[in-house]
N, C-alpha and C positions, 0 to 999 in steps of 0.2 A: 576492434573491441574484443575483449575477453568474452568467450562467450558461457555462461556461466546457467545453472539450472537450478530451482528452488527445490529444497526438500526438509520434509517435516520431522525427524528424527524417525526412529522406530514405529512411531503408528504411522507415518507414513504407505500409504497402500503403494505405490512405488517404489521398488528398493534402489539402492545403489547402483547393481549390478545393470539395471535398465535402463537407470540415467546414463552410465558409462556407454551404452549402446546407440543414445542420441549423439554422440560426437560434443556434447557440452565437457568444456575442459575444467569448468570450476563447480564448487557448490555454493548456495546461497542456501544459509542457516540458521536457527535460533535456539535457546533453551526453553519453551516453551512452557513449560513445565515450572519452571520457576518462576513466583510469583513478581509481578510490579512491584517496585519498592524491596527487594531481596537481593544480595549480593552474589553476581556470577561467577562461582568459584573458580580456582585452578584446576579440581579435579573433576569438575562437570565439565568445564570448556577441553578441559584434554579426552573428557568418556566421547566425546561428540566430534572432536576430531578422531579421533580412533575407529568410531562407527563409518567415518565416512572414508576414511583412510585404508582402512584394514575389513570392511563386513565380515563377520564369520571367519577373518583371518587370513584373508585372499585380499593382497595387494588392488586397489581400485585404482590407480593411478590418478585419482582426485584430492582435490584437498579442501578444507572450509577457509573459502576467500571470504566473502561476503556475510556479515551479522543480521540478520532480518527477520527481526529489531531486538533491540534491546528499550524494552517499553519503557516510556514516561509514565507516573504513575498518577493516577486521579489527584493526589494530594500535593504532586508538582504544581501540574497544572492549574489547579487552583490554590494554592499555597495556602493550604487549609492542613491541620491535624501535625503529621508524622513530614511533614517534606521537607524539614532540611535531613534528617536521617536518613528519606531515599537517596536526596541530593550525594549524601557521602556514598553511600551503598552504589550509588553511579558512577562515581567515580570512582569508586574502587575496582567496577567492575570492567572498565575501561583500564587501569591500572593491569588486570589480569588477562583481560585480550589479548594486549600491547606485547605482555610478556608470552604471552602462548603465539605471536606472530599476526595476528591477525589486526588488520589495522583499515581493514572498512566496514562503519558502522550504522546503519539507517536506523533511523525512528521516524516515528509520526507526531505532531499536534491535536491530534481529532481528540475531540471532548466527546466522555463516555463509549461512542459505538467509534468501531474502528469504518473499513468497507461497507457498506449501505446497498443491499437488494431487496428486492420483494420476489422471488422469483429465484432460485437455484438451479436449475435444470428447466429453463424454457424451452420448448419444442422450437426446433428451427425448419427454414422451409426447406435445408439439405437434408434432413433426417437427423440433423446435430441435436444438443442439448446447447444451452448457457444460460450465464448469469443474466438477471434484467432487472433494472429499477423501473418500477410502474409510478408515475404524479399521482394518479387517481389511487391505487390501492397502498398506495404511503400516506396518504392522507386520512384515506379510511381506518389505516392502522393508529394515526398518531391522534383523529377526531375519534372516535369511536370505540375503539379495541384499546389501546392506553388511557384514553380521554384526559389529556394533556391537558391542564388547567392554562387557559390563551391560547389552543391549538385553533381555536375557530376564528380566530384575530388574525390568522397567520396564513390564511390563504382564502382567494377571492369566492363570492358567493356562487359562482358557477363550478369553479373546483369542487367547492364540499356539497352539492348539490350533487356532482359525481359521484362521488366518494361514498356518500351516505346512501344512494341507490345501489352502488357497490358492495356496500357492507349489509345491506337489506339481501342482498342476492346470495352470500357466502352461506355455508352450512358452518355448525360449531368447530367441524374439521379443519373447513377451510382455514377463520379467524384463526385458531390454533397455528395451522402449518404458515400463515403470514409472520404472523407474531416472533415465531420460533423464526422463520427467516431473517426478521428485521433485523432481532438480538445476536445473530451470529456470530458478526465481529468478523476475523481472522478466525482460523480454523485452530483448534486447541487455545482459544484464546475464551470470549465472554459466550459461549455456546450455552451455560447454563444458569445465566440469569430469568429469576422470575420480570413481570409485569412491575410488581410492586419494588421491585430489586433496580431496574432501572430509572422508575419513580423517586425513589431516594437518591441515584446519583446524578438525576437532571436539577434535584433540591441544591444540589452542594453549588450549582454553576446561579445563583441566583445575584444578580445582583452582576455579575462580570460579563460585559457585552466584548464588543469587538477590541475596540482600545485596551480593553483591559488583559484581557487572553492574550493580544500580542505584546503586549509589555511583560506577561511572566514569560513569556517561550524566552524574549530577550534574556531575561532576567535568570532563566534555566542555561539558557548558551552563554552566559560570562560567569556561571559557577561554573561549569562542564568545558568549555572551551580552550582555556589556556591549559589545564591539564591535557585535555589532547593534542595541545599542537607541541608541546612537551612530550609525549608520547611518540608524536608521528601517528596520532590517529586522524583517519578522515570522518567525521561526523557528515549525514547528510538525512536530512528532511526530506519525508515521503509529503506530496499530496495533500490536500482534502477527498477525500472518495465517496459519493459524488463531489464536486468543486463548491456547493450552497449551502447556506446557514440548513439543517435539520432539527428538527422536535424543540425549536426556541434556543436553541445554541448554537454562537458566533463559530465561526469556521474563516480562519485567517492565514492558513497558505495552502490558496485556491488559484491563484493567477497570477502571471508572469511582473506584476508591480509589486504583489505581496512577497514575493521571492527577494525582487531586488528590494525594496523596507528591512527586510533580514538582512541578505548580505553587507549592505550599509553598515544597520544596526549594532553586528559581530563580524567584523572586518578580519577575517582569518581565514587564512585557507584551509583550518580543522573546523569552519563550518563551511558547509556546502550542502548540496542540493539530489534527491534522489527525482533523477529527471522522470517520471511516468507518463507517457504522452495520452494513456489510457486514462487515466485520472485528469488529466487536465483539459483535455482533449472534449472530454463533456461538454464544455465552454466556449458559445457559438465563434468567440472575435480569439480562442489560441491558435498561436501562430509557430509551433514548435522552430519553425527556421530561423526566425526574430528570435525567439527564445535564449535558441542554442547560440546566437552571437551578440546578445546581450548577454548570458551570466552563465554562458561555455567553460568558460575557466574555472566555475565553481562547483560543476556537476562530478559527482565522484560515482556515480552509482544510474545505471540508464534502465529503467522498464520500457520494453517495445510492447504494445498492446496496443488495439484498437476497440473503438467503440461508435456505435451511430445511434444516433439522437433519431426520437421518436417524434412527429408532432411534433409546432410549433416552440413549446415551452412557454411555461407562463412564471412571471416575475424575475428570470433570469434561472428559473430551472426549468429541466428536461425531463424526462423518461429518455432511458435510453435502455440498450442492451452490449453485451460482448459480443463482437464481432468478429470476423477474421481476422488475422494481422494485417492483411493487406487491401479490406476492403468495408473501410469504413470511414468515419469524418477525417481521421488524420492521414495527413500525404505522407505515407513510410517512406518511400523513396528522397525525399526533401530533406525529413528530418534525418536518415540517417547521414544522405549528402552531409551534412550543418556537424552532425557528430563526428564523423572522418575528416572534415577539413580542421576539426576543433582539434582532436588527434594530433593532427599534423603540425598543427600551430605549438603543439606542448612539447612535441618530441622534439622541434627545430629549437624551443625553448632549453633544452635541457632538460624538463620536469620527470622524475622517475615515476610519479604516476600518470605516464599520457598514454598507456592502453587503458581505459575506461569500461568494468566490467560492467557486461549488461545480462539481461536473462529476459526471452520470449513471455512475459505475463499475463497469465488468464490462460481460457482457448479453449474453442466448445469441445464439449465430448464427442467425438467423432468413432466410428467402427467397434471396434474392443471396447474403449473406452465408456458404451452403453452396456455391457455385461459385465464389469467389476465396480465394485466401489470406487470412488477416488473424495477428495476433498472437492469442495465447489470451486471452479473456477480452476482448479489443478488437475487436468486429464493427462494421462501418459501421448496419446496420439494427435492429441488437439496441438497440443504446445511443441509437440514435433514438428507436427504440417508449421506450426507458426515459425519457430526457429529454421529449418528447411528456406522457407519464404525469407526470411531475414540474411540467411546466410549466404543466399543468392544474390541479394539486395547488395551486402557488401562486399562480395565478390565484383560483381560487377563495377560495382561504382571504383573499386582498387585497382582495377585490370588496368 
């Protein structure tokens, strides 16, 4: 596998020059900056290959592989207002990828909040930081601190029994720095949404349950699709994050049957699948080795992360937290086995995309990584020990 490293353009608190220092040979990238629903120019996609290419003017021997993401925008997804105009502006902007080289592309389906924590920097018991989804203080946020009209319909009388002794216990601070957690989204992404601002885009999903959200994603992949397999672009589908319905909205690729309903649905090898084991992994019965040899052939794009579930879970959700890469609910060593032999199966095919770029995802803050800034979930040393562990992983399993 390609091993590849995410970075956030310029306000990135990690520069280039650092990533070059992990041994990761690619970047994994976005415009960040430019809004859902806006066209990815030629001279924006060339300023950001440039940044990564050239920083300050000093050759970085990298290059931007990987698009991460090029957003679907509110009005896609629910095929409300302006969305067949995004529809074009998307495909235009795959048009300008294609041309500027770049031809692997991830997004997501998640309605309204992208990644889902209550918790940024949890104390861990090595002296780390990470990411943590709390059952009880998500509930308190979405009963309580939102006060989601149906939010006490939506979870059992002993949860919000929790929840509301939880919210009884919080200072104004607290409720605050929850709040502000839940809304975060992706980093440079919905970080500044009000209460009342998420309020109004949980209004617009009214009325579209399950069936219906997966029938526009359809409906978005056979406008989008055949332009890229025209292209030579690889489209791939990140996750739900957490895997469960949140705040009264359907969440429909969460598990390994929702993937294959896609694949089916858009029969193309310009769609495919951002394999995340972290994300999926939530999910007491994922089996990434079943996974990866049922719908191997369609993963263009591999997140290695881990995460362990907290407590039993209740109605088919968890609490959980980021874990180390190598020690938590998901067997790394299995899944990667499943991904090398899937490798091998593409390369013996012929296929010129059978190195499958992947990137170390997530990873507590570890040593340095507690005296500078970084984004949640993107530490400099965390996501080193994690790729170090992976790189090992596929070494060995290659020898």
């Amino acid at each position: 596998m390609k091993q590849t490293w995410r970075w956030f353009g310029p306000a990135d608190e990690i520069s280039i020059a650092e990533i070059r220092q992990t041994g990761a040979e690619g970047i994994v990238s976005a415009l960040h900056h430019v809004m859902p629903g806006e066209v990815w120019t030629p001279e924006e996609i060339a300023l950001r290959q440039d940044q990564v290419a050239q920083p300050k003017g000093v050759p970085s021997g990298l290059a931007w592989d990987v698009v991460e993401s090029l957003p679907v925008s509110e009005a896609i997804k629910t095929q409300t207002g302006p969305f067949k105009a995004h529809l074009d502006a998307y495909r235009q902007s795959l048009r300008n990828l294609a041309a500027a080289g770049i031809s692997t592309v991830c997004y997501n389906f998640m309605p309204v909040l992208d990644w889902t924590r209550t918790e940024l920097a949890a104390p861990m018991p090595n002296g780390g930081r990470a990411m943590r989804f709390g059952l009880v203080q998500f509930c308190a946020f979405d009963r309580f601190i939102l006060d989601r009209p149906g939010a006490a319909d939506d979870y059992p009388e002993a949860l919000l029994a929790e929840a509301e002794a939880a919210f009884a216990s919080m200072t104004d601070a607290d409720r605050t720095q929850l709040a502000d957690n839940i809304v975060a989204g992706l980093p440079g992404a919905n970080d500044a949404w009000t209460l009342e601002e998420v309020r109004g885009h949980l209004s617009t999903y009214d009325g579209i349950d399950a069936d219906r959200l997966r029938r526009h994603l359809v409906d978005f992949l056979s406008e989008v699709v055949p332009l890229a397999e025209e292209l030579g672009i690889r489209l791939c589908c990140h996750p739900d994050d957490p895997p469960f319905p949140l705040l009264g909205l359907p969440r429909v690729m969460s598990s390994e049957d929702d993937y294959a309903h896609i694949m089916e649905a858009v029969d193309s090898p310009a769609s495919g699948i951002t394999f995340c084991t972290g994300s999926l992994g939530v999910a007491k019965d994922f089996d990434p080795a079943r996974f990866v040899t049922r719908l191997g052939a369609r993963i263009h794009f591999v997140h290695l992360r881990n995460t362990r579930r907290v407590g039993e879970g209740i109605s088919g959700r968890h609490s959980f937290y980021e874990s180390e890469h190598l020690d938590g609910d998901t067997d790394m060593v299995a899944t990667i086995r499943a991904l090398l032999a899937e490798e091998t199966r593409r390369k013996t095919e012929g296929r010129a995309d059978w190195k499958i770029p992947m990137r170390p995802d997530h990873g507590q803050s570890l040593l340095s990584d507690l005296e500078r800034p970084v984004m949640p979930g993107y530490p400099l040393v965390g996501r080193l020990r994690g790729l170090a562990e992976l790189r090992g992983i596929m070494a060995a399993l290659s020898a």
